[in-house]
N, C-alpha and C positions, 0 to 999 in steps of 0.2 A: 866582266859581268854587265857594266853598262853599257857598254855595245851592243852586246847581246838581246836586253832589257831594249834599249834604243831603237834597235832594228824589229823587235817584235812589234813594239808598240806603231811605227811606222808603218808596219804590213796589214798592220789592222786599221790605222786610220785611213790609209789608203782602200780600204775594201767599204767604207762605213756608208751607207744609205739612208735616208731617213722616209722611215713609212707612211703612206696616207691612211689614214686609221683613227680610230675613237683613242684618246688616253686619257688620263683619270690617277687618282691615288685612292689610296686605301687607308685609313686611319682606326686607330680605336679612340676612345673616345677623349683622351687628351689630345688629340688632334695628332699624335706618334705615327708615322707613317708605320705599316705592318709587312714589314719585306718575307717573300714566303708564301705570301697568300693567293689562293687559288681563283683565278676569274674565268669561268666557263659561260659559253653561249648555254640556255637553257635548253637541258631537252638532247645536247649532244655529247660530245666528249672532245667537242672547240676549246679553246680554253687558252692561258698564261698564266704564268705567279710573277706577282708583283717583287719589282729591286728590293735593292737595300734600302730606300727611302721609301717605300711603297707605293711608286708609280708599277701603268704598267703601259701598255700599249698593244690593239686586239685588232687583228684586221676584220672589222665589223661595220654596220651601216649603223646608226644613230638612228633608235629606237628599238633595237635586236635585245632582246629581256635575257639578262645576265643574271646568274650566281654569283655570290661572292663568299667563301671559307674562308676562315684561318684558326689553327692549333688554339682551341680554349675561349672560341668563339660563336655566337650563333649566328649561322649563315644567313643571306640578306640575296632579295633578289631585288636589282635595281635594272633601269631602261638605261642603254647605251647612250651616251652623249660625251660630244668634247668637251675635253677639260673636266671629267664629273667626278663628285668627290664621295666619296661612300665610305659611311662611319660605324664598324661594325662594333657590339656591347658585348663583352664578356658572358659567354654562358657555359653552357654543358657539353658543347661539342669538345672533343676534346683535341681528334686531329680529323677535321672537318673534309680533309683534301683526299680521306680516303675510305674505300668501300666500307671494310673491316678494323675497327679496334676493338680489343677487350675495355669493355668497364671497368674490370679491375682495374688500370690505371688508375693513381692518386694524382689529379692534376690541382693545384692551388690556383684559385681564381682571385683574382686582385680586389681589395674592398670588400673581400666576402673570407674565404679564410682566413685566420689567425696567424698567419706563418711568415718569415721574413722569406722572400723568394726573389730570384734574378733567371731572367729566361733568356736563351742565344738563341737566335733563329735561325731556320736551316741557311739560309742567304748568309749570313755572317759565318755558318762551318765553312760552306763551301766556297767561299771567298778568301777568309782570310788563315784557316787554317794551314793550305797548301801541301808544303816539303816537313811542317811540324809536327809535335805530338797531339794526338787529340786532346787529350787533358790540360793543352797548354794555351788552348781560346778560352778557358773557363778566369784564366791571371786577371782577367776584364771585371771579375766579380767581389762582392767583400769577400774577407775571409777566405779564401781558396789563395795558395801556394801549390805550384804544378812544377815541374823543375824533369830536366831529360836524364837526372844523375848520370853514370857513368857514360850515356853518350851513342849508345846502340839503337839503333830503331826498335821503338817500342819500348823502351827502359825506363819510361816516363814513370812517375808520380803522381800522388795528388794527396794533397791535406786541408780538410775542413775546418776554420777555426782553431788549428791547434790540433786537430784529430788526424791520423795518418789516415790509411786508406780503409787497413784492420778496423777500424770503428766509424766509418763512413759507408752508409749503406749506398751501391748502385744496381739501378734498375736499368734494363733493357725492354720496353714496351710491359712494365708491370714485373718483370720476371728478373729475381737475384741473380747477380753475378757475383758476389763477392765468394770467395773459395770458401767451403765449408766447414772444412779444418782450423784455418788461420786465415778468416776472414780477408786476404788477400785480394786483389784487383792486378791483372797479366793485362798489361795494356796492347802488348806485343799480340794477345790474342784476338786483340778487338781494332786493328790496323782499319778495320773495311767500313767504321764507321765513320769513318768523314766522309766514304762515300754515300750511305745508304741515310745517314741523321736527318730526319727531319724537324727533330727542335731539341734543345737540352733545358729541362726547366733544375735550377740545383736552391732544392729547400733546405733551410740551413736550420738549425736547432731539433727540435722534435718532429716536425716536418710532418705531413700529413697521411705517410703509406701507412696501410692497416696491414701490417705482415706481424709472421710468429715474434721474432727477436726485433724492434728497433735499435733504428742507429742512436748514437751518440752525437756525432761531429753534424751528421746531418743528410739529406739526400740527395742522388744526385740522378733523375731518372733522363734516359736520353729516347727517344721517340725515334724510330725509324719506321722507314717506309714499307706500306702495304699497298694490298692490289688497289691500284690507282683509279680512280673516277676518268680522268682525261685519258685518252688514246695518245701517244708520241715515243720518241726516245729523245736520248741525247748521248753526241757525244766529247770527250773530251782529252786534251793531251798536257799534262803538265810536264815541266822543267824544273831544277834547281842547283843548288850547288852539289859540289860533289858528284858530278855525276848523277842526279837524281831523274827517273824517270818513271811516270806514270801515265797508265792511257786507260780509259773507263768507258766502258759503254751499257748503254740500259733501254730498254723497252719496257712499256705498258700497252697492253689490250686495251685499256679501255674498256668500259662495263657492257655488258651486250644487253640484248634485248631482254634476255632467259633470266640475270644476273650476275653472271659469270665475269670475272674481271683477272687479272695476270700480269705481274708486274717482274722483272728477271735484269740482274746487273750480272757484270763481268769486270775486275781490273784487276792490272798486272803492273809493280812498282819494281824498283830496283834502283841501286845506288851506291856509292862505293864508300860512304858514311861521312862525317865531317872530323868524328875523332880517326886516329890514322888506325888503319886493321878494323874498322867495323863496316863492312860490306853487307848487303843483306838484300834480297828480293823476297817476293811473294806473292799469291794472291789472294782476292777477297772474291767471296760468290753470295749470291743474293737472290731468291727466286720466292713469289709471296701468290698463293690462291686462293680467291676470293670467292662466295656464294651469297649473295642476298637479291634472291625471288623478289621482285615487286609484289607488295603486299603481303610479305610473309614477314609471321614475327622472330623471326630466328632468321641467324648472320653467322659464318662461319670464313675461318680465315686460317691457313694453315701457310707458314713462311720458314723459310731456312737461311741461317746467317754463317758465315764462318769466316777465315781468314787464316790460310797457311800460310808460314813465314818460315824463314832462317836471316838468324845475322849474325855476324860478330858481332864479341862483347868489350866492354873498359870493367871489368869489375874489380879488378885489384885497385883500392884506393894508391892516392899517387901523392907524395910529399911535393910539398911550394919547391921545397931545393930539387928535386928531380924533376918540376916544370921547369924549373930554371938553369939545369945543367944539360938536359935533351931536348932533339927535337931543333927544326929550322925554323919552324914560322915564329917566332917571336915578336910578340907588342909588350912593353913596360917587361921586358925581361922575363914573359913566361911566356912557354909554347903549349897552349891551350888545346892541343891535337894529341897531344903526348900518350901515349897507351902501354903499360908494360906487360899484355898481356901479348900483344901482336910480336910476328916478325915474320919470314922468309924459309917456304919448305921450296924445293926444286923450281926456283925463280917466280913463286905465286904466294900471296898471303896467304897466310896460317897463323890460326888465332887458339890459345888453348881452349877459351871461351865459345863458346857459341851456342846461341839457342833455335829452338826449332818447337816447332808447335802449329797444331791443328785443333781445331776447338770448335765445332758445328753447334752451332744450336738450335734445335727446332720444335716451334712453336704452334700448338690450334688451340685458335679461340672460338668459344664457340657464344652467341648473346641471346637472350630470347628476354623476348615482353612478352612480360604472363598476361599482362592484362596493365591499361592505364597507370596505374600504381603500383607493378610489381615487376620487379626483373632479377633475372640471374645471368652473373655474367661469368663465366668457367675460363680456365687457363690451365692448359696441360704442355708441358716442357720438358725438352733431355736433351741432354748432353756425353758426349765422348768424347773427352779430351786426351790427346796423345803426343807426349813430345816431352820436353826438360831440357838440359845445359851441358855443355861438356866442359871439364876440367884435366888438371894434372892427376896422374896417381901413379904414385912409387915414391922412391927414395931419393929425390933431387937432388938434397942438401946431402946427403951422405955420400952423394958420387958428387965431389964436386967438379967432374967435365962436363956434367950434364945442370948444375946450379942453375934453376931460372927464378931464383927469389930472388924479390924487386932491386935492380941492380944498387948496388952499396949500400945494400940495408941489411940489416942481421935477422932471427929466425923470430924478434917479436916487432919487427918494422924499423926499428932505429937506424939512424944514419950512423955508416962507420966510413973511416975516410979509403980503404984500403980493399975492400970486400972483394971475395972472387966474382970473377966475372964470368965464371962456369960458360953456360952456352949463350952467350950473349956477344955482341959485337960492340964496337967500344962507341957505337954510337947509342947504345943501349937497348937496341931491337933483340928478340931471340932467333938465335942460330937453329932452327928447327933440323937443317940439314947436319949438325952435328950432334943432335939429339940422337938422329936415325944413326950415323956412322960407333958412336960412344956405344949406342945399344947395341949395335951386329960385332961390335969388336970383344965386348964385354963377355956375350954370351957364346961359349963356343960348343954348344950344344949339351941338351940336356940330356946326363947320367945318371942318371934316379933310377928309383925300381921300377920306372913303366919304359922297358926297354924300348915302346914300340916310337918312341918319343928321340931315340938316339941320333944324335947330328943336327936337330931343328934348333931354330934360336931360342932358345925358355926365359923371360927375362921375371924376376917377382919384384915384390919392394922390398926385399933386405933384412924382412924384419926376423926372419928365421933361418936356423943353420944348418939346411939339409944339404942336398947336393943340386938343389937350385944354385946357378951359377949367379953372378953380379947383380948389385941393384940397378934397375930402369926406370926409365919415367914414359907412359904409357898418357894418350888420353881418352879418358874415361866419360862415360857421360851418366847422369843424374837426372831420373825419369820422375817425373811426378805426372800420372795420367790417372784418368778419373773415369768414372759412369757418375749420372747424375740426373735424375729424374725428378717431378714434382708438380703439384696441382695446387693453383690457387682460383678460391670460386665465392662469389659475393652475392648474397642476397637481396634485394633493397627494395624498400616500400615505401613508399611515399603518401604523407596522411596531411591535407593543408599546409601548413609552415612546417609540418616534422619533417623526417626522413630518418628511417633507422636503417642499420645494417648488418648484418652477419657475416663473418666471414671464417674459413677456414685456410690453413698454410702449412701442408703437406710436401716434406723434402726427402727425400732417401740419395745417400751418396757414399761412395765407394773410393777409398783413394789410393792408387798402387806408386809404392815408393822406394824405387832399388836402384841400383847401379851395373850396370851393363859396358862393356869393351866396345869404344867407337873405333879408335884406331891403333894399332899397334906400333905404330914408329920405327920400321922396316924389323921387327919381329915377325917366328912365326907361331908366339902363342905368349900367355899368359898366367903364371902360376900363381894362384890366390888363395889366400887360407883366411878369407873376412869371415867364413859358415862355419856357426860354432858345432854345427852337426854333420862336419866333413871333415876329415885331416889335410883337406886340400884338392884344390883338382885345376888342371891346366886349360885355361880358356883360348880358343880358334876361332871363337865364334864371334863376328864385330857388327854391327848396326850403322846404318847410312845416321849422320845427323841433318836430316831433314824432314821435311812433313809430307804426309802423304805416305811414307815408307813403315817398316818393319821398326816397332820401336821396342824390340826385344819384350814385351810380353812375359812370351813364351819362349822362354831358352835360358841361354845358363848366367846366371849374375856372380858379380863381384860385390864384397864390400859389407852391403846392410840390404836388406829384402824383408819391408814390413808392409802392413795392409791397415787402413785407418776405416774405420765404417760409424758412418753420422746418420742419425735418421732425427728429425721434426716435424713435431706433429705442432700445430695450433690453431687457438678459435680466437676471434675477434667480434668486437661489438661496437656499434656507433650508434649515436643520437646527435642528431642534428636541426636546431632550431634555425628557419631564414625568413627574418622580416624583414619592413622597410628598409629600415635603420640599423637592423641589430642582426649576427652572424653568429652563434653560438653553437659549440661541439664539445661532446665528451666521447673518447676512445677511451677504451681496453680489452685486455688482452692477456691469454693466459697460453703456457707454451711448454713442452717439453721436450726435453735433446738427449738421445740419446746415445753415449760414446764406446766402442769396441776397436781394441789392437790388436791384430796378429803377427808376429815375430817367429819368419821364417829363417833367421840368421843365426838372432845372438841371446832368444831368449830359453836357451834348452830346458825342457818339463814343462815350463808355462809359454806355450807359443801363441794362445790365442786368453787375452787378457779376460776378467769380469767387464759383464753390460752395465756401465753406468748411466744411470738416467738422473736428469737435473731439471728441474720445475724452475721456471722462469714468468716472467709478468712484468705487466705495465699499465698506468692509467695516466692518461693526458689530456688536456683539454684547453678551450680559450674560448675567444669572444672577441670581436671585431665589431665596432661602432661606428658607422658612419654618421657623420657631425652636419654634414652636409654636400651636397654636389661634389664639392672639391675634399674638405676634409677627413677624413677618419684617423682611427686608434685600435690598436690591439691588445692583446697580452694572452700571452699562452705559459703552463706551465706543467710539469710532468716527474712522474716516478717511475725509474726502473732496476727491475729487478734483473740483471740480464747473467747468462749463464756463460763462463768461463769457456775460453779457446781449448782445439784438441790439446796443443803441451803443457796447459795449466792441467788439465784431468792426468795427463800421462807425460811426465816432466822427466828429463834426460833421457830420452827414447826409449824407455822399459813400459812394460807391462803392468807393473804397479800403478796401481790406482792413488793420485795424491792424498794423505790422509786427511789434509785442511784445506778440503776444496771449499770454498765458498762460493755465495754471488756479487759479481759486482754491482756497484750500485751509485745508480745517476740520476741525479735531483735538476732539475732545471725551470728556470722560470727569464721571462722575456718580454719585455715592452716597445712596443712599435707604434709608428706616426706615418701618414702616409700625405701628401697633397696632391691633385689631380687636377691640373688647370691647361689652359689651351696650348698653353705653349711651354709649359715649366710641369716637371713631375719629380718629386721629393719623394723618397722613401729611408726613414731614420729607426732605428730600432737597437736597444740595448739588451745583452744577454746576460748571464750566471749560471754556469753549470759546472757543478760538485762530480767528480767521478773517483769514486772509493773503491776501496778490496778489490785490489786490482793486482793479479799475480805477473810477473815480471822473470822471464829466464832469460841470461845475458853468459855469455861466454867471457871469463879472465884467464887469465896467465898464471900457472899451478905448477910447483917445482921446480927446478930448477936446470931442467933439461928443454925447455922453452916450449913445454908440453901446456897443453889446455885445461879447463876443467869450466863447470857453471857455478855459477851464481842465483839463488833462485832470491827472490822478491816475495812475500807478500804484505797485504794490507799499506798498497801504494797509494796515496791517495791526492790530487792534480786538483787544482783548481782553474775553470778558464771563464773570462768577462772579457766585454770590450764592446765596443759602439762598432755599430754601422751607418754610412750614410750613401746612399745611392739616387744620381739626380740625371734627367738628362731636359736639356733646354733646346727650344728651337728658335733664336732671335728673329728668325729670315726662314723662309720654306726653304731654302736649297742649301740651308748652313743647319745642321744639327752637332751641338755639346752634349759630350757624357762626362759623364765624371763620377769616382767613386772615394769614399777613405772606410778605410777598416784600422782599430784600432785595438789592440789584445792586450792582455795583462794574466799570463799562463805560468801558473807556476806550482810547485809541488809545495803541497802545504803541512807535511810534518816530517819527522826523520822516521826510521824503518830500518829494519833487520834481514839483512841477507844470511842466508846456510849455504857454503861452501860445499861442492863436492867434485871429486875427481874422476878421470876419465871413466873412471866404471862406477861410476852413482855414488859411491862410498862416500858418505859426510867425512869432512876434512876439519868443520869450525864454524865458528858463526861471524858476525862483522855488524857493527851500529853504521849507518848510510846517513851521514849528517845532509841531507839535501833540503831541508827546510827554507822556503823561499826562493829555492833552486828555479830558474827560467827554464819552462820546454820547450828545449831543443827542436830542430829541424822543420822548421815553420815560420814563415816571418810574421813579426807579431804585428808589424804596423807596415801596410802598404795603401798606396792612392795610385790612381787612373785615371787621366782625363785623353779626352779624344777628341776630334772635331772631323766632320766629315761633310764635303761641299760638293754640291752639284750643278753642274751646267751643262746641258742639253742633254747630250750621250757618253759623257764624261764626266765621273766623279772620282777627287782624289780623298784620301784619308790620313790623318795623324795624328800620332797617340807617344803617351808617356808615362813611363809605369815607373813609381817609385817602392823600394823596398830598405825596408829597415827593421830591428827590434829581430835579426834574424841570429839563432844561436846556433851551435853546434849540435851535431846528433851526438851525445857523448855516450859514453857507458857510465850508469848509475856507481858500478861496479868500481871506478877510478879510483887510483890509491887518494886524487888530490879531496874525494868524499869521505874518507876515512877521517878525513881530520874537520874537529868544530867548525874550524877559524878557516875553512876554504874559500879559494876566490870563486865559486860556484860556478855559473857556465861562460863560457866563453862568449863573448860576441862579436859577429862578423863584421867586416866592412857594411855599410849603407851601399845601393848603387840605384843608376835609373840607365832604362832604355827607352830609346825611343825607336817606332815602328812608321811604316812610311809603305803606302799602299794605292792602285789605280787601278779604275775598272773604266773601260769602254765596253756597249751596247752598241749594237749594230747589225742589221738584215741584209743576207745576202744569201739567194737564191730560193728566198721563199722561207728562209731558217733563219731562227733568233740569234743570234751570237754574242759569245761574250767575250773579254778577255780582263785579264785580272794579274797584276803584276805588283807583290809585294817584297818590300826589302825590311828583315828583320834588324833589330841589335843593329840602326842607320848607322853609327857613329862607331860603331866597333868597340863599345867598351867591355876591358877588362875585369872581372868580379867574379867574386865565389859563391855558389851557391847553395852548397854543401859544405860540414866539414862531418869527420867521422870520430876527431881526435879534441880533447879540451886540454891542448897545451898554453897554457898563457907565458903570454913572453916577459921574461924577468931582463932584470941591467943585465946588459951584454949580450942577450940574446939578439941572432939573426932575425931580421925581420923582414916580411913584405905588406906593404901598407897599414902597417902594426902590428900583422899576426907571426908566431912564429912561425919559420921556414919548414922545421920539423911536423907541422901539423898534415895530416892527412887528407886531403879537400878535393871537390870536382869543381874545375871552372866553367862557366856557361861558354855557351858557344859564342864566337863573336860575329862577323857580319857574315849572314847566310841570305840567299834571295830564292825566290820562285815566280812561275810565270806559268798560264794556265790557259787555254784559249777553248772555249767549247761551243759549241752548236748544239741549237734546240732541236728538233721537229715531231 
């Protein structure tokens, strides 16, 4: 790898020219260099965006009258000269560098709203993100834990303050993504935004979007690019480990004379993964058109986003003892690659696992100024999402030649010293090629009453005693694909210091969820009796897992075949006070959801459930006071009434409407400190937020045949606080410190009552949840980040250190060790730090900008867990690794991974 690294960087230095030309930097007004920001000759579609420091360099003569944009700033025309410095102030623009944006966007503006905010610039995605997750440049910020879990491209996380992703709202240019069901975020779907990101602003607490439902944890809206002001392209080829490879190209039109502008990406990624068996390509497409007539008060912009992928997956959790019994690459005795879901079909990986998904979304905005003080700004959106995950199905453990449960683990995870090794090899990979041989020997053709079937291989899952012949293991795949449509549109008038606004947040969504035969495992069919309105029927019929393909729709399923149907409606209201000195807002917000199931499987007489509707609401507000030049203060605080996820209304996949459904409810309130000085910028700010009535279904261990059942929760109720402090200093122009501490205190604040039931809904019992005081899990409570980044000429390097602590287990509430007063409550992990280690060279060569960018993640290759799934505390005599028990369930982060990226402007 450093060879590799070594020789790139040499090829480049060798190519490096230095231009005769006007340069300059770009600042806001703490004197913060603005990387990102757009320098055009006046009048053309000439232009640059300024580094990571906020230089830029323009082949122009000195006095040639320049533009200058950036994201949340008001543009500046300044006269060419060397060395000239241009300080652009904070206003209303919001992403200045392009034809078209909606209004809608909520962007927080520093010293003016009331909101704790941290903003990446596009220069920082596309620098230092690379071969990583996109949610994993956000680690840089308070409060945010990002983490790759199991390991698959795309399998990424993210947690706000203690909030998972479910109570974290994300926006795309104004427009939800979170799933509508279960609030969810498919990161794997949104691969194409490192290419296309133009800035990520993530407001943390109440945050400032005016939509139907707010989040909780907080916002995290990410800006991509529209039809572009400047004429060029670019192109670019990245490197990484594992085999990683990606190559991106992009053009922009440039605005014409008429007003017409056209912006269009293309990449294509691929890579053999870093956990062993997770393989995956894809691509990302991007294509944005623009219309804004000079002179006319209407702007209109129509863009399309997507990103089809397939990968293999790690989603089977993995005990410390089986990092440390498999697998070759070992440091500190675990092999951090380990995967027991991979192995070996006809000398090529095969993974039971694997995902696949296609997800477009597209986007017109349309903005008209009515007049001086009046505008509306519309957003219409839809989505077709198509794709899901494949797994095992049949009877594995009941055949044991075909056994691929986690090697030497029993049927509820436990270590046993002795366990069959079914189709697995003793290095503990699975044997996929005697998966296929066990099934063709098993089955010697099906004799049933559909003679027409006689001699074919039939293989079912065992679970019935007809003249289906032996149990098999089959893999299956799990569709969740969507329609998704929706309109957001703001009205806003502007009266001296006021500004009110209206708004409205219209969602309609559809969500199809069945299970479909991907491959048969040298079978030639499938007999399935999951349809409680069928006595069974033999499936032939299999589906590619991949994107872009047939994703069974329409055709014949297995298993469970239900339909979820969400619609929201809501109105929104602002008033906004802006003086000298003083910044003051009230929102709210009032909202209805409403939820319908249909149950094409397993719910016979009642297949299509009652319309539930749930009224939901919010009011928020604050005020910001600037003290002086450098000084201000905040505080914001808020009430929400927020309306329960699709499984809380319809809990253990039935049709039954819960009969104690409530709303949850989140109180919050927030004080903040800002300082803004030439060379030093402080932002400190303390939260509190209460999140009540909060329904909770969890999956336990039921009878004695090592069978399932749920758990339901309600009236949960979480307490989360904790300080922020975010600072960055520039000692020296060409030396820039950041640095962050986030500091939580998350915990569940009374005990609570579970209802037991079994695999068919049936109550079983009740259970007292002694979690009082209990740490939430799966978040680190207490992390810091500092960085230092230096420049000299056409070469800057970068380094950084992320420390992570206060981080607990993702447990189940459900634990027998919660059953008892006197529990040791949640586990806590190891502390760990990384450090990161990064280089860019600039440099012209043949008339085109060039760059090159070469980062080494996790420098020092340390070992540490980032997950766990399991809250085993380790008693005397317990195995341990670094104090936790060996028996616990856990993902370890990756260790030393590198990329390298080399691109051209023109």
């Amino acid at each position: 790898m450093r060879k590799i690294l070594l020789s790139l960087t040499l090829v480049v230095a060798g190519l490096l020219t230095y231009a005769q030309s006007v340069s300059g930097t770009v600042t806001d007004d703490a004197g913060e260099g603005l990387p990102g920001a757009t320098v055009l000759v006046k009048g053309t579609q000439n232009g640059t965006i300024t580094d990571v420091d906020g230089k830029f360099t323009l082949n122009v003569k000195e006095g040639t009258p320049l533009v200058i944009s950036f994201i949340g700033f008001e543009s500046l025309e300044a006269t060419a000269s060397n060395n000239m410095e241009v300080t652009l102030s904070p206003g209303t623009s919001i992403l200045a560098e392009v034809v078209i944006t909606s209004n809608v966007i909520d962007v927080v503006k520093e010293r003016e709203t009331p909101v704790a905010v941290s903003n990446i610039s596009p220069a920082e995605i596309s620098l230092k993100v690379g071969n990583q997750e996109f949610p994993e440049v956000m680690n840089r910020t308070p409060g945010v834990y990002a983490t790759k879990q199991g390991g698959g491209y795309g399998d990424s996380r993210l947690s706000l303050r203690g909030f998972d992703q479910s109570n974290t709202s994300f926006l795309i240019n104004g427009q939800p993504v979170n799933d509508m069901e279960n609030g969810w975020v498919y990161w794997s779907n949104w691969q194409g935004l490192t290419d296309v990101a133009s800035g990520i602003q993530i407001q943390r607490g109440l945050g400032a979007s005016r939509l139907a439902v707010p989040s909780v944890g907080g916002t995290v809206s990410i800006f991509t690019k529209a039809a572009e002001l400047a004429k060029g392209g670019k192109v670019a080829q990245t490197i990484g480990n594992d085999g990683f490879v990606k190559t991106t190209a992009s053009f922009s039109s440039g605005r014409s004379e008429t007003g017409w502008a056209s912006s269009f990406l293309l990449s294509r990624w691929q890579g053999d993964g870093y956990v062993y068996g997770t393989k995956g390509e894809g691509w990302t497409y991007f294509g944005a058109i623009g219309y804004a007539p000079e002179g006319s008060d209407h702007a209109f912009n129509l863009s399309l986003l997507g990103a089809g992928q397939w990968h293999h997956q790690r989603t089977t959790w993995v005990s410390i003892r089986d990092y440390q019994n498999f697998g070759d690459d070992k440091k500190d005795g675990i092999d951090r690659r380990w995967n027991t879901d991979a192995g070996i079909m006809r000398g090529e990986e095969f993974n039971m696992r694997r995902n696949f998904y296609n997800k477009p979304l597209a986007t017109f905005n349309w903005d008209w100024e009515i007049n001086d003080n009046l505008s509306l700004a519309t957003s219409l959106y839809g989505s077709a999402g198509r794709g899901g995950g494949t797994g095992p199905r049949g009877s594995n453990f009941r055949n044991p030649e075909i056994n691929i449960n986690p090697f030497r683990t029993d049927l509820t995870g436990h270590y046993i010293e002795d366990g069959n090794t079914g189709s697995r090899y003793a290095n503990g990979q699975i044997n996929f090629n005697n998966i296929v041989r066990v099934n063709q020997e098993s089955t010697q053709g099906y004799n049933g009453p559909i003679s027409d079937y006689d001699g074919q291989l039939i293989g079912s899952n065992g679970y019935n005693s007809d003249n289906v012949n032996r149990a098999v293991l089959i893999r299956r795949a799990s569709m969740n694909s969507h329609n998704w449509f929706g309109g957001i549109s703001t009205l806003d008038y502007t009266s001296g210091n006021f500004r009110y606004s209206l708004g409205v947040d219209l969602r309609k969504y559809t969500g199809f969820h069945y299970r479909v035969v991907n491959n048969l495992m040298g079978l030639d069919g499938y007999y399935s009796t999951g349809n409680d309105n069928s006595a069974g029927q033999i499936i032939e019929t299999t589906i590619d897992a991949s994107p872009f393909q047939n994703t069974g729709l329409v055709g014949p399923k297995i298993n469970y075949y239900n339909i979820g149907y969400v619609d929201w409606q809501g109105v929104n209201g602002l008033v906004e006070y802006s003086g000298d000195a003083v910044t003051a807002v009230l929102q709210g917000g009032i909202s209805n959801q409403a939820f319908q199931r249909e149950d094409q499987f397993a719910q016979v007489g009642n297949p299509l459930s009652e319309k539930k509707n749930l009224t939901g609401g919010y009011l928020k507000g604050g005020a910001n006071y600037n003290l002086d030049e450098k000084h201000n203060v905040f505080f914001n605080a808020g009430y929400i009434s927020r309306q329960p996820l699709f499984d809380a209304v319809f809990p253990g996949f039935a049709n039954d409407v819960n009969p104690d459904l409530q709303n949850e409810i989140i109180t919050s309130v927030e004080l903040g400190y800002g300082f803004l000085g030439r060379y030093l910028t402080v932002n400190v700010n303390a939260y509190n937020t209460n999140w009540g009535n909060r329904f909770i279904e969890q999956s336990v261990p039921f009878g004695q045949q090592g069978d399932f059942g749920t758990a339901q929760f309600t009236d949960v109720d979480v307490l989360h606080q904790g300080v922020e402090l975010e600072a960055t200093y520039r000692p020296m122009d060409n030396l820039k410190l950041r640095g962050m501490v986030s500091a939580g205190n998350w915990r569940y604040t009374k005990d609570f009552d579970a209802t037991i039931f079994d695999e068919n809904n049936v109550q079983q019992g009740t259970a007292t949840i002694y979690a009082k005081d209990a740490k939430v899990g799966d978040a680190a409570q207490f992390t810091s980040f500092i960085s230092a980044d230096y420049s000299f000429d056409i070469v800057s390097v970068d380094l950084s250190y992320r420390h992570v602590d206060g981080l607990y287990a993702d447990y189940n509430i459900a634990d027998s060790d919660f059953l008892q007063p006197d529990n040791d409550g949640a586990l806590k992990l190891p502390s760990y730090g990384l450090v990161d280690f990064g280089v860019t060279a600039r440099f012209e060569l043949f008339n085109t900008n060039g760059t090159f960018r070469a980062n080494v993640n996790n420098l020092f290759d340390t070992v540490y867990i980032m997950e766990s799934n399991t809250n085993i505390h380790a008693e005397a005599g317990s195995e341990t690794w670094n104090g936790i028990d060996v028996t616990n369930s856990v993902w370890f982060g990756f260790g030393r991974t590198w990329n390298a990226t080399l691109s051209f402007n023109f």
